[in-house]
Legacy VTK file of the C-alpha trace (Angstrom):
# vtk DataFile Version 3.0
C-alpha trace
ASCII
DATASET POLYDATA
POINTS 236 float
178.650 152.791 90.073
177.721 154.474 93.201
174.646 153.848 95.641
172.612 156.177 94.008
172.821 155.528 90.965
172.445 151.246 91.456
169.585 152.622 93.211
168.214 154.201 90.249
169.555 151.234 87.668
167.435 149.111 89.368
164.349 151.345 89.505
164.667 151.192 85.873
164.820 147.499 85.932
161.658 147.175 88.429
159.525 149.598 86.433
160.157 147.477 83.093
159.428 144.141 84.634
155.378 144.423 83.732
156.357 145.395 79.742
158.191 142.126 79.863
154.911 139.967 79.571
154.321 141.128 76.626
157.463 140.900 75.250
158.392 137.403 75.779
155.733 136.054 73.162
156.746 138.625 70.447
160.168 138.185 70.764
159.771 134.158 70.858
157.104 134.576 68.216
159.817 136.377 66.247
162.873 133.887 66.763
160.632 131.152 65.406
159.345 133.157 61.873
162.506 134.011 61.155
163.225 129.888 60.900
160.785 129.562 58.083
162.122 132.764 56.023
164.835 133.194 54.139
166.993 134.245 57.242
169.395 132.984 58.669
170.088 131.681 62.544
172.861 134.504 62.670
170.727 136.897 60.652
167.910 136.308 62.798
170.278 136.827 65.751
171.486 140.418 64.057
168.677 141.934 63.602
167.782 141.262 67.021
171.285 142.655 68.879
171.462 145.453 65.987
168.427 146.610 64.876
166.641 145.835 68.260
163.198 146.769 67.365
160.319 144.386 66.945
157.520 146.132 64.902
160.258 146.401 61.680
162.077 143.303 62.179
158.615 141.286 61.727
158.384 143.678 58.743
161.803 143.429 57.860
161.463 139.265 57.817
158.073 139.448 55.843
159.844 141.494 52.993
162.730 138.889 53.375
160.173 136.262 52.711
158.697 138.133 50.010
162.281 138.740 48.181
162.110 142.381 48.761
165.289 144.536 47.524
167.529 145.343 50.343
166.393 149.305 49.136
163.031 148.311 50.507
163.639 147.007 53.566
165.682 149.483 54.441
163.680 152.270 53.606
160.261 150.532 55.066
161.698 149.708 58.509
162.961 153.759 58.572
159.404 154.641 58.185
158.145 152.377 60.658
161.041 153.455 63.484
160.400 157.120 62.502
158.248 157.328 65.739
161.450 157.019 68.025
162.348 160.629 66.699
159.157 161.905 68.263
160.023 159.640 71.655
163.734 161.735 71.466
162.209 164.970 71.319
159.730 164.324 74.560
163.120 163.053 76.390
165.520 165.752 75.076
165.268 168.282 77.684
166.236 165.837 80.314
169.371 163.998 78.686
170.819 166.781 76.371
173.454 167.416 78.489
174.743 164.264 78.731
178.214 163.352 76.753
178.037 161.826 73.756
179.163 158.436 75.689
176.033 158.275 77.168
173.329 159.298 74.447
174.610 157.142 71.561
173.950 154.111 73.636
170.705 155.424 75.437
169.527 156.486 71.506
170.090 152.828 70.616
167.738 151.500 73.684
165.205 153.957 72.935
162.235 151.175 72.710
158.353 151.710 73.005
158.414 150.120 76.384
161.450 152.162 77.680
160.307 155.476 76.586
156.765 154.899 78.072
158.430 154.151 81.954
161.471 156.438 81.832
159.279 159.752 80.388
156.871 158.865 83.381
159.902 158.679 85.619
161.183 161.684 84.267
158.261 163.867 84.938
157.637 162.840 87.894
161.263 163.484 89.447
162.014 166.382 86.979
165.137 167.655 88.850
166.376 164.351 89.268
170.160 164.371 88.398
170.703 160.497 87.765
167.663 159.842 85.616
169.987 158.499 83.050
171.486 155.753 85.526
167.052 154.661 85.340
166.861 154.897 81.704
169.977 152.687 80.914
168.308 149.906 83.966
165.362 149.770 81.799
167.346 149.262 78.499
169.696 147.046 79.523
166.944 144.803 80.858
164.507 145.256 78.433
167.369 144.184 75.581
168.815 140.964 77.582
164.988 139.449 77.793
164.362 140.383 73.937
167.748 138.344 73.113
166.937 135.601 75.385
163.720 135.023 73.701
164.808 135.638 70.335
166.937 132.418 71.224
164.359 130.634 72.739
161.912 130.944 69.424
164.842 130.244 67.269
166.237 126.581 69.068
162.356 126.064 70.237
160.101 127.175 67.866
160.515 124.031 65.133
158.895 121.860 68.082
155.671 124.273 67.657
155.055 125.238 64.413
151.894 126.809 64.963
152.671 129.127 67.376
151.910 131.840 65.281
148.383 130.494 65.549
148.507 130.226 68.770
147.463 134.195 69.129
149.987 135.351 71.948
151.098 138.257 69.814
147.773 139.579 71.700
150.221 140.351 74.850
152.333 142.572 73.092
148.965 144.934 71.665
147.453 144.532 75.646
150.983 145.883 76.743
151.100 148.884 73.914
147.179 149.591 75.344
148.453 149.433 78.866
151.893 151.793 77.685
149.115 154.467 75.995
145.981 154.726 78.268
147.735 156.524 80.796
148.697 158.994 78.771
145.478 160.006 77.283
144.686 163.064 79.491
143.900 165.754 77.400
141.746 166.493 73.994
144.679 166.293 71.580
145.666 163.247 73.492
142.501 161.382 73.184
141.606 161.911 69.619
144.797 161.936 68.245
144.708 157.596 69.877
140.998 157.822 68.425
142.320 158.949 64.668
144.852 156.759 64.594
142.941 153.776 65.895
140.252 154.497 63.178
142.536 155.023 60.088
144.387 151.772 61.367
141.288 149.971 60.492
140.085 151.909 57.327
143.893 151.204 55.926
144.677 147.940 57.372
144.744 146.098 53.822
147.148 148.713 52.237
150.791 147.070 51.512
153.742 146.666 53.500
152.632 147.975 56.886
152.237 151.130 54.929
148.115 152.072 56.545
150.181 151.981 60.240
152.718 154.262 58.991
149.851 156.720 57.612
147.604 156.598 60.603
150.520 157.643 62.617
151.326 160.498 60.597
147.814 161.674 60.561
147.200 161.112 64.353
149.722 163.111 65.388
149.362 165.763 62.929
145.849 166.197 64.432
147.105 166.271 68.037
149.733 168.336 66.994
147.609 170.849 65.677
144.836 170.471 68.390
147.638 171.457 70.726
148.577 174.228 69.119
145.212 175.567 69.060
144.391 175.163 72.739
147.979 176.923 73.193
147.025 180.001 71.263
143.519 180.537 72.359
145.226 180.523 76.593
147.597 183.361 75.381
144.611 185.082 74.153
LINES 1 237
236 0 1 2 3 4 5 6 7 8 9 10 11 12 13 14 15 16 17 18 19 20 21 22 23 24 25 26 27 28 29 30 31 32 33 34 35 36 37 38 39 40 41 42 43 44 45 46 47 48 49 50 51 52 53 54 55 56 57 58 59 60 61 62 63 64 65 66 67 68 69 70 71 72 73 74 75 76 77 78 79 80 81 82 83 84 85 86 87 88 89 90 91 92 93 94 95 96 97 98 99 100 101 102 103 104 105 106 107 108 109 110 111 112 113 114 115 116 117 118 119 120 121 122 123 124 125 126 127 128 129 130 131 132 133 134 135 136 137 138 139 140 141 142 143 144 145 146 147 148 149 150 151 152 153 154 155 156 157 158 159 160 161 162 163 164 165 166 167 168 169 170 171 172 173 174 175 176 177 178 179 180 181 182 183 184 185 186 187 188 189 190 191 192 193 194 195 196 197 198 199 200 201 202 203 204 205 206 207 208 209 210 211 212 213 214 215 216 217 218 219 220 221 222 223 224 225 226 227 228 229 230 231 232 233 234 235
């Protein structure tokens, strides 16, 4: 590894350090539910090093619980992760011509957290040729602290069984309000968050996660739409 790109490892690092607060009660939150499904300590571990993606595995252990089919877990945590195909597309024109080397592994890191500092990163230095060296910094970092605390919840959490109570999954929704805010700087923007944020609410009590995965869908068909109607009345 050369200079520049430690240099621009660690910027990825540093830039990922404030999504970590929220992270370390979710992850230890998650380490110590898993202990009182049907999980195991290595499953727990797994889905964790594997799957690496909070929102489904709290699903994915709830379904567990509930004796879900394997069919159904599978196919409910696809639904949920479907949003990291929209997070590839924004990023595509800046790592497509990488090897394949390097975008199986950056595809696997692709979090929430990850995509919201290295797509800032990336349009601010759009001609930057290491941007990938920043991306893989902020993975890399962001997965060691999600195993870590995974751990910590799963040799910890039977000393506190109510931390579930204890409402600290509050820092992960203050960091995912923190992630989107600054991104909210056009119409479609705005009331594509607004849409979703209000069918959220209005579908909260459907089954299996199932009102999140709709709101999304609808949200961003709106702002999807709303975009391509500003775009066609400027070319007229």
């Amino acid at each position: 590894m050369s200079s520049s790109q430690k240099i621009e490892f660690t910027k990825g690092v540093i830039d990922t350090i404030p999504l970590i607060v929220g992270a370390v009660p979710f992850g230890i939150i998650y380490g110590t539910l898993s202990q009182s499904s049907d999980l195991s300590m290595y499953g727990a571990l797994a889905l964790s090093s594997i799957v690496f993606a909070g929102s489904s595995q709290f699903v994915a252990l709830g379904l567990i619980a509930s004796g879900s089919s394997i069919f159904i877990i599978i196919a409910t945590t696809f639904l949920i992760n479907l949003r990291h195909l929209l997070y590839s597309f924004s990023l595509r024109q800046h790592l497509s011509h990488l090897p394949q080397k390097w975008k199986i592994p950056l595809s696997f890191g692709l979090t929430d957290e990850t995509f919201a500092v290295t797509f800032k990163h990336y349009s601010d230095n759009s001609s930057h040729n290491l941007k990938h060296w920043y991306f893989l910094g902020s993975f890399l970092f962001f997965y060691l602290n999600w195993q870590i605390f995974t751990v910590v919840g799963i040799i910890f959490g039977s000393s506190f069984p109510e931390i579930k109570d204890w409402g600290l999954e509050f820092a992960m929704s203050a960091t995912f309000i923190g992630i989107v805010i600054p991104y909210l700087k056009s119409k479609p923007m705005i009331i594509t968050a607004i849409a979703s944020s209000t069918l959220v609410l209005i579908l909260k009590d459907l089954p299996n996660n199932t009102g999140l995965i709709i709101s999304s869908i609808i949200g961003i068909s709106i702002g999807v739409l709303l975009e391509l109607k500003l775009s066609t009345s400027k070319k007229k």
